[in-house]
C-alpha positions in Angstrom: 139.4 116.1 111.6 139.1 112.3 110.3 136.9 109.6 112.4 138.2 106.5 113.7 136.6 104.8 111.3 137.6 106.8 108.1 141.3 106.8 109.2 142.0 103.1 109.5 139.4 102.5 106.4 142.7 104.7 104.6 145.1 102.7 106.6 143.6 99.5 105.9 143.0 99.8 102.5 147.3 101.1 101.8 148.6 98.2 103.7 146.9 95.7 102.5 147.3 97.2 98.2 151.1 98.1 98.9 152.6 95.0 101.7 152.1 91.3 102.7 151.3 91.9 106.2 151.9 88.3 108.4 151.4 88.3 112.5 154.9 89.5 114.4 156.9 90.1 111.0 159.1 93.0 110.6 158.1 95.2 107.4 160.9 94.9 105.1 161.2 98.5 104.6 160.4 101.7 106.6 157.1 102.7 104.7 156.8 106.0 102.3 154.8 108.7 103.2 151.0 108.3 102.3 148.5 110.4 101.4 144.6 109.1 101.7 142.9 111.5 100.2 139.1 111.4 100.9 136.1 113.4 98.7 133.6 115.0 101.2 131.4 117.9 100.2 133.9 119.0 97.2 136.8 119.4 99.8 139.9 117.3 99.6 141.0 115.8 103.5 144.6 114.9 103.8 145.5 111.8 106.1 148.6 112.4 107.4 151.8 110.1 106.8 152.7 107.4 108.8 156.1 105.5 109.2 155.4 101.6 110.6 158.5 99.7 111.2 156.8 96.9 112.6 153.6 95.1 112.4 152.1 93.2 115.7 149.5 90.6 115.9 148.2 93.6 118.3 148.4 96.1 115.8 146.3 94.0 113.4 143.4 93.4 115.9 143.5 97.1 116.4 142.8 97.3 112.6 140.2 94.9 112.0 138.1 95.7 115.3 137.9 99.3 114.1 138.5 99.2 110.2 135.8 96.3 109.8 132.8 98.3 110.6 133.8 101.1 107.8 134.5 98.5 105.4 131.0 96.7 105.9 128.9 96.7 102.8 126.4 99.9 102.3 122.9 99.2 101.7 121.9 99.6 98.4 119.3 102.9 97.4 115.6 101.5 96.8 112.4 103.6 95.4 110.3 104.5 98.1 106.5 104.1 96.7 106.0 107.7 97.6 108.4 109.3 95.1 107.4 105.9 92.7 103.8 107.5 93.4 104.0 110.9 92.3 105.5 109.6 88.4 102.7 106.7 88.1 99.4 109.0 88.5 97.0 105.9 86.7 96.6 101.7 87.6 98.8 100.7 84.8 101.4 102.9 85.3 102.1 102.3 88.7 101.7 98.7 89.0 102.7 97.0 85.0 106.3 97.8 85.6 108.0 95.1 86.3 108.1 95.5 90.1 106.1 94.9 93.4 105.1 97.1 96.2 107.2 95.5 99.6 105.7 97.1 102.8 107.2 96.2 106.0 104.8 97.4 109.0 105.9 97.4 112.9 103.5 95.0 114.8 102.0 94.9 118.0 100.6 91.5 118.2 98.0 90.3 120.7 98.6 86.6 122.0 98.0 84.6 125.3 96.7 88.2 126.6 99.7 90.1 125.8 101.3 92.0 123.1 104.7 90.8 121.4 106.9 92.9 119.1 106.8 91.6 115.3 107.1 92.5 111.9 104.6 92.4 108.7 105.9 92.3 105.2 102.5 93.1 103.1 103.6 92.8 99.3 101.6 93.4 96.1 102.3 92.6 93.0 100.8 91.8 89.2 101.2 88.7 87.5 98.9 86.6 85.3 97.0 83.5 86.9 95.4 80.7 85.4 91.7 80.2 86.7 91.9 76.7 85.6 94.6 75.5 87.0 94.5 78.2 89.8 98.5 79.0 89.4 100.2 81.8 88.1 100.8 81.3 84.4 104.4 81.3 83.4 104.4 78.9 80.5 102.5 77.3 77.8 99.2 78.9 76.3 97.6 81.6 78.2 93.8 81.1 77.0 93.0 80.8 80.8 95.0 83.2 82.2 93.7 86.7 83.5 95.5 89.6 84.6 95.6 89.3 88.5 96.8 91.3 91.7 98.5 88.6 94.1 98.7 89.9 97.9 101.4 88.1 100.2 101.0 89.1 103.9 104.2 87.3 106.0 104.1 88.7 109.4 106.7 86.8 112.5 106.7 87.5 116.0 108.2 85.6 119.2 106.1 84.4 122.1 108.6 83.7 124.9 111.0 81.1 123.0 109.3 80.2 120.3 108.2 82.2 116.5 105.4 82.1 114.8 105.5 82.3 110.9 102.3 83.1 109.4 101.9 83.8 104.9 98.8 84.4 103.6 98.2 85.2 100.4 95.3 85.8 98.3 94.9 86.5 94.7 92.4 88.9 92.9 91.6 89.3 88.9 91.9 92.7 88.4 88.6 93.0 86.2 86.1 91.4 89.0 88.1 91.9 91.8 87.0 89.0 93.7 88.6 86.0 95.2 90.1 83.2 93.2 92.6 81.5 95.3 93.4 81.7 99.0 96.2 80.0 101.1 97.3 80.5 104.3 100.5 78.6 106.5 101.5 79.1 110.3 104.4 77.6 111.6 105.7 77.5 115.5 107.6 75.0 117.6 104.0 72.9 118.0 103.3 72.1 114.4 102.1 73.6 111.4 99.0 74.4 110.2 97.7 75.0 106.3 94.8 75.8 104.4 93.6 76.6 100.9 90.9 78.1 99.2 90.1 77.9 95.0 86.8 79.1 93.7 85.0 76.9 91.7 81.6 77.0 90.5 79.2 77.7 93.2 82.0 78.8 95.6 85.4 77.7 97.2 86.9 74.2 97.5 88.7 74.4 101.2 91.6 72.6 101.8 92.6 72.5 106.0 95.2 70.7 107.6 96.1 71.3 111.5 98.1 69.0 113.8 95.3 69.8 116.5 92.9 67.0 117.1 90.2 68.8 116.8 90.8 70.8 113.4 92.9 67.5 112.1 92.3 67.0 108.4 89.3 68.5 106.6 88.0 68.8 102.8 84.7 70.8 102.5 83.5 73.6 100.3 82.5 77.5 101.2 79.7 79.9 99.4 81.3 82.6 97.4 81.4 84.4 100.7 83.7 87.4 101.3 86.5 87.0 102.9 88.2 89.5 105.0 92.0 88.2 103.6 90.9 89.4 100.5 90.3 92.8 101.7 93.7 94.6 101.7 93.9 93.3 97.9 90.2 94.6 96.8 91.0 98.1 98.6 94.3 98.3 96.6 92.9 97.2 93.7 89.3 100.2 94.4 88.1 101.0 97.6 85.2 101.2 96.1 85.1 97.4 95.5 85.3 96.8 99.8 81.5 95.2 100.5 79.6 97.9 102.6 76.9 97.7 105.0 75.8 94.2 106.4 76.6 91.2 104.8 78.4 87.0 105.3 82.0 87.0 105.5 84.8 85.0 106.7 87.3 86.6 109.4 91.2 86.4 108.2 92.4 82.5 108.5 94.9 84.3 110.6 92.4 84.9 114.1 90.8 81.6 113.1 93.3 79.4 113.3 95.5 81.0 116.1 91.6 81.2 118.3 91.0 78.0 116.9 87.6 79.3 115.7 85.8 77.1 112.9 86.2 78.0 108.9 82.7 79.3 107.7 80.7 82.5 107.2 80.0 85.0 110.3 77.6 87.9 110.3 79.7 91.0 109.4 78.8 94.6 108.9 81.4 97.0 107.6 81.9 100.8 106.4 84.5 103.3 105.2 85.4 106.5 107.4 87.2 109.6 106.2 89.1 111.4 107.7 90.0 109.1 110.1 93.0 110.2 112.9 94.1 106.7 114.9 96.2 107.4 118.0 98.9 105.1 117.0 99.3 106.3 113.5 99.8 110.0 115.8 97.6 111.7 113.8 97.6 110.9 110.1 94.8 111.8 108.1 93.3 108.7 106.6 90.2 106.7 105.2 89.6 104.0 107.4 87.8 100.6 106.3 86.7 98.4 109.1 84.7 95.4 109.1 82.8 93.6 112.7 82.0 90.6 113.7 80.2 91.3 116.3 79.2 87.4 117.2 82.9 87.4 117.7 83.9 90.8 119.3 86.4 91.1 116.6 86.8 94.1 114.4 89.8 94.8 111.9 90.7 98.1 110.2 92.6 99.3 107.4 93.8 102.6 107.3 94.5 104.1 104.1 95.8 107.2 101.9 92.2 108.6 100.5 94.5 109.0 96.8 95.7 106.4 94.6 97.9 104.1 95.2 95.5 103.7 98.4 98.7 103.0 100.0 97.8 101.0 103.7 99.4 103.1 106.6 98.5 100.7 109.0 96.1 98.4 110.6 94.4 97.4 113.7 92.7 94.3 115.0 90.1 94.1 117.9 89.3 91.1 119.7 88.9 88.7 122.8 92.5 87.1 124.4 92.8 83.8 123.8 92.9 83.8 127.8 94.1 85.8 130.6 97.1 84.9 132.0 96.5 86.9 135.4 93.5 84.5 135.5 90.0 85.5 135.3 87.8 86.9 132.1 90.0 87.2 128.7 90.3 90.5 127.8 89.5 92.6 124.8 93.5 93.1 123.0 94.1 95.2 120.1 97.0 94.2 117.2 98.3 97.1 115.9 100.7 97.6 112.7 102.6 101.2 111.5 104.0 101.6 108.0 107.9 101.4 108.1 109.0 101.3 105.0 107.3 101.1 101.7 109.7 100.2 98.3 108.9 99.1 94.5 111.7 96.4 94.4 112.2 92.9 92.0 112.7 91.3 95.1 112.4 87.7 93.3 115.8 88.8 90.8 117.5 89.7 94.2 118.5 86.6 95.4 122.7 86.3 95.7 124.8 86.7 98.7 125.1 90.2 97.8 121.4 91.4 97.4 121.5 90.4 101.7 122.1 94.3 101.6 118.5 95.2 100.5 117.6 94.0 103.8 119.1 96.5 105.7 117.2 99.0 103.2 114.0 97.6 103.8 114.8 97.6 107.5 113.9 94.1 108.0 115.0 92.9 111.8 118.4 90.0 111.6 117.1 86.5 111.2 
């Protein structure tokens, strides 16, 4: 037996190639018999023939309540890194082919001591950056361009009425696998807030600009300290490149910003776990890479497929509210993020009314 759906999708579709159809006029003619006929599983299914004499403005809206959803545009098939996986066994192979890795993780994110639904989109991708002029090369000589792995980390959620929009990005050179350039925006109903990092000989020239009065404006430089942005990028790059042990880093511009904690180097210590089973990955098997700051109660772990492409399953972040808003002590909150969906796409070729649809295979939430 037909659905709704499939039934008027026939209907719909012989009215509107055969007859002019206006509101409240009478069809010229008794129509013919029809036959929809509709492939499923190699079998052929027969719609029945109808006869209309007359077409109401009520018959219409019957149509188009019921035909529209059958007649809205299929998302369009993706390749899921997991099948992309299992053809590209080496670096070059999996990531010099023209496309980028798009991973969209389900958040849990801590703010003003409570957790708020939100969404990550973590993409990598390959290009070829100037260490110069500290932007991607796409014209001209390339005697300063290097082969690099750019991260982009875009991750929304909603606190009562108002978003927050955060982007950080951070691009790697594949050979040394360290930090060239950083940058990091948030956006929400109060202001904006930006910052940048380019390394330089001797270490970073910072960029920060905050509409708070007491971040404001500021131009200063860094060490070459590690910072934990660039992490995600140096484990997809090697794991074995993540720093180890006890050492000065900088914790993501992210916490900073939205604690309002000061730019510079903390005391961290850091190490890699196998076999690692997080409750709210519900028992994957993973490596886990998690760095402390324990000046700061905050700790933040990857967790990881032990194999290449190192794909990240997910991530947690551990640290002090911003306050409590029962009152009393802050307490300790944990951000949590799951895999959802994990595609090798062109996304930047996929930018007409039409490509909309790859939304809806990435499973990205309406604007």
């Amino acid at each position: 037996m037909l659905s709704i759906p499939s039934l008027f999708r026939c209907l719909v579709h012989f009215l509107w190639s055969r007859y002019s159809l206006f509101d409240g006029i009478e069809a010229r003619r008794v129509f013919p018999a029809s036959f929809c006929h509709l492939q499923k599983r190699g079998s052929t299914r027969i719609m029945k023939r109808f006869a209309v004499k007359k077409i109401t403005p009520a018959f219409l809206f019957l149509i188009a309540l019921t035909g529209v959803p059958a007649l809205a545009q299929e998302a369009p098939k993706v390749i899921h890194t997991e099948q992309f996986a299992k053809k590209a066994k080496d670096f070059r192979s999996y990531w010099y082919r023209g496309l980028a890795e798009m991973n969209r993780f389900e958040v849990k994110q801590s703010r003003y001591g409570e957790l708020h639904d939100g969404e990550s989109v973590v993409i990598f991708v390959t290009e070829d950056f100037l260490t110069d002029k500290q932007v991607k090369h796409e014209f001209g000589p390339k005697t300063n361009a290097v082969p690099a792995m750019k991260m982009l980390n875009y991750r929304r959620f909603w606190t009562g009425i108002y978003p927050y929009n955060i982007t950080t990005a951070a691009i790697l050179p594949v050979n040394d696998k360290s930090l060239a350039k950083l940058t990091f925006t948030e956006t929400e109903w109060c202001g904006q807030v930006f910052a940048q990092l380019n390394k330089r000989a001797g270490g970073f020239d910072v960029e920060s600009r905050s509409y708070f009065q007491a971040e404001g404006d500021r131009d200063f430089k860094l060490a070459g300290i590690v910072t934990e942005d660039e992490l995600w990028t140096r484990l997809r790059l090697d794991p074995k490149s993540l720093p180890v042990g006890e050492f000065e880093a900088m914790p993501s511009l992210t916490y900073l910003r939205l604690n309002h904690q000061e730019m510079k180097a903390y005391n961290a210590s850091a190490q890699i776990t196998s076999d690692a089973s997080p409750a709210f990955l519900k028992g994957a098997k993973v490596n886990a890479y998690t760095i402390t700051f324990k000046d700061l109660g905050r700790s933040m772990s990857l967790y990881y497929e032990p194999t290449f492409p190192y794909r990240v399953l997910g991530f947690e972040e551990v640290a002090p509210a911003l306050f409590n808003p029962n009152g009393g002590a802050p307490q300790t909150m944990t951000t949590t993020g799951v895999l959802a969906e994990s595609i090798m796409l062109d996304y930047w070729a996929k930018h007409g009314k039409d490509d909309a649809a790859y939304r809806k295979s990435f499973g990205l939430k309406p604007l």
